[in-house]
C-alpha positions as CSV (number, residue, x, y, z in Angstrom):
1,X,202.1,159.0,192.8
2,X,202.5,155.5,191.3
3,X,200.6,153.8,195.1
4,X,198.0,156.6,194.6
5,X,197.1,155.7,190.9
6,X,197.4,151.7,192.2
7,X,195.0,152.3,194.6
8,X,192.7,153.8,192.5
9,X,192.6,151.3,190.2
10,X,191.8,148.8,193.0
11,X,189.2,150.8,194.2
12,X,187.5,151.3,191.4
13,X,187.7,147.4,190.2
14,X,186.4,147.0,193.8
15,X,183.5,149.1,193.1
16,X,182.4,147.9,189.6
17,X,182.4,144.3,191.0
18,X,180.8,145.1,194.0
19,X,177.9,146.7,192.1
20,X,177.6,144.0,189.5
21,X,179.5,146.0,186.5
22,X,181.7,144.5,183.8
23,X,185.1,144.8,183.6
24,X,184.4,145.1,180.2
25,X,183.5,148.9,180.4
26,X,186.9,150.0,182.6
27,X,189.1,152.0,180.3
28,X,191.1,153.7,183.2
29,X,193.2,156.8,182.0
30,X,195.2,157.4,185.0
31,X,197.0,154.2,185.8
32,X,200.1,154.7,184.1
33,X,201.1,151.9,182.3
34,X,198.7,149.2,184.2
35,X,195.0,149.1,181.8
36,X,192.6,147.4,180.8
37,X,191.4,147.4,177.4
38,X,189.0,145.3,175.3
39,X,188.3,143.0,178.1
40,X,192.2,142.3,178.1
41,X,193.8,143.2,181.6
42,X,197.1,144.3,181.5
43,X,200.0,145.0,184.3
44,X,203.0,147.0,182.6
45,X,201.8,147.0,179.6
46,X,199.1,149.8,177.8
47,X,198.3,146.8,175.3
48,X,197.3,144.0,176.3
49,X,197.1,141.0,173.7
50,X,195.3,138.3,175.7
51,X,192.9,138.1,178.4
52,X,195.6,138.8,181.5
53,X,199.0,140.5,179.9
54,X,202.1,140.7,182.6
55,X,204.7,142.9,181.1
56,X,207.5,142.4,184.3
57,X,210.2,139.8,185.5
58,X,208.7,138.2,188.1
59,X,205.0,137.4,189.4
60,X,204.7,136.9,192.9
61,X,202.0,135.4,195.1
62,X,202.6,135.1,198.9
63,X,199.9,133.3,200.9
64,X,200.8,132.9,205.2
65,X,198.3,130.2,204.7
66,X,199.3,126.0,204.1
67,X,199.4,126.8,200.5
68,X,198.9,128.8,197.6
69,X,197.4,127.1,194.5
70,X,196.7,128.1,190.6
71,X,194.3,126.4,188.9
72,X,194.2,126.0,184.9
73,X,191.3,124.5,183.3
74,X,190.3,124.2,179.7
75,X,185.9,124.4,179.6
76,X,185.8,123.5,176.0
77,X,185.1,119.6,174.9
78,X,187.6,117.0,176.5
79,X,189.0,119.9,178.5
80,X,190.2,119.4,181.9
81,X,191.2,121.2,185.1
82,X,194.5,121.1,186.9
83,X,196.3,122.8,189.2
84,X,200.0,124.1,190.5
85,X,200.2,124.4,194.5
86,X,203.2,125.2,196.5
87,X,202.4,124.1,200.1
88,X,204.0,125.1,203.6
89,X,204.2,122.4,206.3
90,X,201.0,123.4,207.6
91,X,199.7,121.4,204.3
92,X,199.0,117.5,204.3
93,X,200.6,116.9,201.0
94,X,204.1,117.6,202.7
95,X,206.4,120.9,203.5
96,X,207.8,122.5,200.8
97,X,206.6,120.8,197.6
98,X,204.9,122.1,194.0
99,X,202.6,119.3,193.5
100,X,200.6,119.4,189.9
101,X,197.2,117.7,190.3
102,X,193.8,116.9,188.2
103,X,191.7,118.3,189.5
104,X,189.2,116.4,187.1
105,X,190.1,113.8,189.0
106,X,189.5,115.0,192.2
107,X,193.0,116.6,192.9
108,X,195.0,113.3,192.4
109,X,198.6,114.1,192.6
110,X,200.4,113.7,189.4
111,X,203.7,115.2,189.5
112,X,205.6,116.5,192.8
113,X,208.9,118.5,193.3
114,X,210.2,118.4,196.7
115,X,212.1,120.6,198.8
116,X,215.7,118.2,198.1
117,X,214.7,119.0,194.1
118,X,213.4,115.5,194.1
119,X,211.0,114.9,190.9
120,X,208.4,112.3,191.7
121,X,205.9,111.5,188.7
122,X,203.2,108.7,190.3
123,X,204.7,109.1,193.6
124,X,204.4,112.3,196.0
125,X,207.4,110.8,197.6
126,X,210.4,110.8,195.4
127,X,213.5,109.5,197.0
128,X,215.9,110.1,194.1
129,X,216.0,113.2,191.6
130,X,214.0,111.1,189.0
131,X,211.3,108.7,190.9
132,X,208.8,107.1,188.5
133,X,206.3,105.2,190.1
134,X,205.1,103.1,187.0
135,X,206.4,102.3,183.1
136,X,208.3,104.7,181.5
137,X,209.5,104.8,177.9
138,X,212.4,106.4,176.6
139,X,212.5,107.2,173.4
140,X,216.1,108.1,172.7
141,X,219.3,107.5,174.7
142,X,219.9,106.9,178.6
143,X,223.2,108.2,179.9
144,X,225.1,106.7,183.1
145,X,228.0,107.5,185.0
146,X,228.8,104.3,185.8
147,X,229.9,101.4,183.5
148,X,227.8,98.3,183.9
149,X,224.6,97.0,184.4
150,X,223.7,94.9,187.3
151,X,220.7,92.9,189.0
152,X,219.3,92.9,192.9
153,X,220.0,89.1,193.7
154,X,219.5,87.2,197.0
155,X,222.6,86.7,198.9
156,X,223.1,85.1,202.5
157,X,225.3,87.9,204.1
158,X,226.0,91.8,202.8
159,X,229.2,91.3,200.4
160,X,231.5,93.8,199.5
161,X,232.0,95.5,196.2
162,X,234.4,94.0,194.1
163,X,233.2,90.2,195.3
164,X,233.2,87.5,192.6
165,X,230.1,85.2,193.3
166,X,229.0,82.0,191.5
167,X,225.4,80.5,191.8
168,X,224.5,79.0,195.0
169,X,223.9,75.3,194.6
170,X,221.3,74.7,197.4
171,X,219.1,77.5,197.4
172,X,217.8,79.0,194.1
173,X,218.0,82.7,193.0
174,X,220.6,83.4,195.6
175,X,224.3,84.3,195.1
176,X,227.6,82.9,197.2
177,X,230.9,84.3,197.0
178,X,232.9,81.9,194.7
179,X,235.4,80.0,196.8
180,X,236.9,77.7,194.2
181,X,239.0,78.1,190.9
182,X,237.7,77.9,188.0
183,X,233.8,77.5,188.6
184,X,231.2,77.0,186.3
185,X,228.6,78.7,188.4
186,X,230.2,82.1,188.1
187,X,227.0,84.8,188.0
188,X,229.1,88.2,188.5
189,X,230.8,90.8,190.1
190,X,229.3,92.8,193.7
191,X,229.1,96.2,192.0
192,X,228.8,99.3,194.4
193,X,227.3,101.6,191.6
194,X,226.1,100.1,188.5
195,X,224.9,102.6,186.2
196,X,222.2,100.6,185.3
197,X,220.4,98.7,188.2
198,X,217.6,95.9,188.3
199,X,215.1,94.4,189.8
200,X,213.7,95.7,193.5
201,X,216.2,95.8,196.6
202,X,216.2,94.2,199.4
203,X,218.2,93.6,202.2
204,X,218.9,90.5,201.7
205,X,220.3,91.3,198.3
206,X,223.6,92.0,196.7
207,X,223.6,94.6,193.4
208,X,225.5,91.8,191.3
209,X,227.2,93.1,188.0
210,X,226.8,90.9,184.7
211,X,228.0,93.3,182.1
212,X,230.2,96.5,181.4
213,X,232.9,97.5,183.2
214,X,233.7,97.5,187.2
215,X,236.3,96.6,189.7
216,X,237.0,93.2,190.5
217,X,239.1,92.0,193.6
218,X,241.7,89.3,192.2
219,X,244.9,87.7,193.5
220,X,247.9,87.7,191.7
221,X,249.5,85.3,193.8
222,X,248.4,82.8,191.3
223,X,250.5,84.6,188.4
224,X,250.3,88.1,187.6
225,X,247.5,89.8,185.8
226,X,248.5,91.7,182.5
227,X,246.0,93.3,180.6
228,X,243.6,91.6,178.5
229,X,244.1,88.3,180.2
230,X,241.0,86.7,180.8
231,X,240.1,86.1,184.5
232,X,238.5,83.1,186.4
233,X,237.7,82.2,190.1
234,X,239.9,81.6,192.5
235,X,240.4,79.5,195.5
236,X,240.3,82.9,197.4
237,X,237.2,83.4,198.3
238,X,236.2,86.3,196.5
239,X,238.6,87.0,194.2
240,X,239.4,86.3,191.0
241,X,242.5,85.3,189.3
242,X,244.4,85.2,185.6
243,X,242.4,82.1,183.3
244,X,245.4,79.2,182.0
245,X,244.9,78.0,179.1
246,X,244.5,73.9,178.6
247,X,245.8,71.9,175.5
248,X,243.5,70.5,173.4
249,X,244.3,68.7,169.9
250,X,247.7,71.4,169.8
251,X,244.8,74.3,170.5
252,X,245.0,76.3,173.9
253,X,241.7,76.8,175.2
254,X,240.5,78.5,178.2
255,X,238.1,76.2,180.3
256,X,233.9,77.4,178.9
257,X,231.7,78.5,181.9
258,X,234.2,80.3,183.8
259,X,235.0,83.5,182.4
260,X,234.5,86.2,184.8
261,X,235.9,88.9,182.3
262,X,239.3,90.8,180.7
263,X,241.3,92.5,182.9
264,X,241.5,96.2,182.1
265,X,244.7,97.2,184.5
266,X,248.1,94.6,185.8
267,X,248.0,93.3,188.8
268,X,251.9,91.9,189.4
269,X,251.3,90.3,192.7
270,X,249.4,90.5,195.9
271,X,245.7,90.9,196.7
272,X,244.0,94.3,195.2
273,X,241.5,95.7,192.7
274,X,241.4,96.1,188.9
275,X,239.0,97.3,186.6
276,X,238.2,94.7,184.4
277,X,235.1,94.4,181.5
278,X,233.0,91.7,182.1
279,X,232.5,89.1,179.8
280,X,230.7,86.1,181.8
281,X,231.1,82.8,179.3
């Protein structure tokens, strides 16, 4: 009984429109709980507040087509039109995305979800959850996983996370692994996941830590590494080692310039890796 009364209503919408009549005059008695009243339309509902009232769970619309689209547009002054498509991979704009457009602006693309949940605002190419392809401003807090905050910085080979590396003398804006103790040059740590990340990649470049906390490769061979000592280059290239103190005036200084950081974990002896908060000074 419910298809029956469904089809009537169809048919009789199908009619009205076909012969020029307004929706305005169908008051339909036997449609169950689907009716339209007042101009109002609605499905599940026998009152209908606003123009098209949906009284269900779901709303489904399937197209076998490249897309399906649904456009919204606001006629009144300053009003624009936009719309929400879901395309197939039939569709130029790319398999499986929802791409939001303004359509005032001729269908320009402004905000994309892809298929790998991929949120692209400015791009219809994302490549991480959150792409933005132009300024974005925050106002509030920005959470990381990760512990420091690094820069994309020329270097001459890939280096491995954990590498201390110093400024390279002979070519400017690039990054060497420091090879002597105790230098002045000292720009970082390699970091393998800063939470906070700078500058454009390349590869050519080295993601080079400057602040916060990461791991550090150091060599206790040249005295072991307690916690809170302060650590300096060493003549392992690479690594970094515990900072001695020099006497000056009966006041034990450690040397300016070459403070890589503080170690956060002992290192006894041997080669290896320890967290350690950088403090470059």
């Amino acid at each position: 009984m419910g298809t029956i009364r469904l089809f009537k209503v169809w048919f009789m919408i199908c009619l009205m429109v076909l012969s020029g009549a307004s929706l305005s005059y169908a008051q339909f008695s036997d449609c169950g709980v689907n009716t339209c009243t007042n101009d109002n339309v609605g499905i599940g509902t026998t009152s209908p507040e606003v123009k098209l009232d949906v009284a269900g769970e779901q709303i489904r619309v399937i197209t076998g087509g490249a897309g399906v689209q649904m456009i919204l547009e606001s006629s009144g002054t300053g009003g624009r039109r936009y719309s929400i498509e879901s395309t197939s991979g039939a569709h130029f704009a790319g398999q499986g995305k929802l791409t939001f457009r303004d359509e005032t602006a001729g269908g320009l693309p402004r905000m994309v979800i892809d298929d790998a949940g991929n949120l692209g605002i400015g791009t219809t190419s994302p490549t991480s959850k959150l792409h933005v392809a132009g300024d974005a401003t925050i106002d509030g807090n920005i959470a990381a996983k990760y512990q420091d905050i690094a820069e994309w910085v020329r270097a001459p080979a890939l280096l491995s996370p954990g590498t201390v590396v110093v400024i390279d003398p002979l070519e400017s804006n690039r990054v060497l692994p420091a090879s002597q103790p105790y230098d002045t040059r000292i720009a970082g740590v390699v970091s393998p996941q800063p939470g906070i990340l700078l500058g454009e990649a390349g590869e050519d470049k080295a993601k080079v830590a400057h602040s916060g906390r990461v791991k550090v490769k150091v060599d206790a061979q040249f005295g072991p590494i307690l916690v809170g000592d302060l650590l300096v280059s060493s003549s392992t290239t690479g690594y970094a080692m515990r900072s001695t103190p020099i006497e000056m005036n009966g006041i034990s200084i450690h040397r300016p310039g070459t403070i890589v950081g503080k170690a956060l974990e002992p290192l006894k002896e041997g080669e290896g890796e320890i967290l350690v908060l950088l403090t470059l000074q």
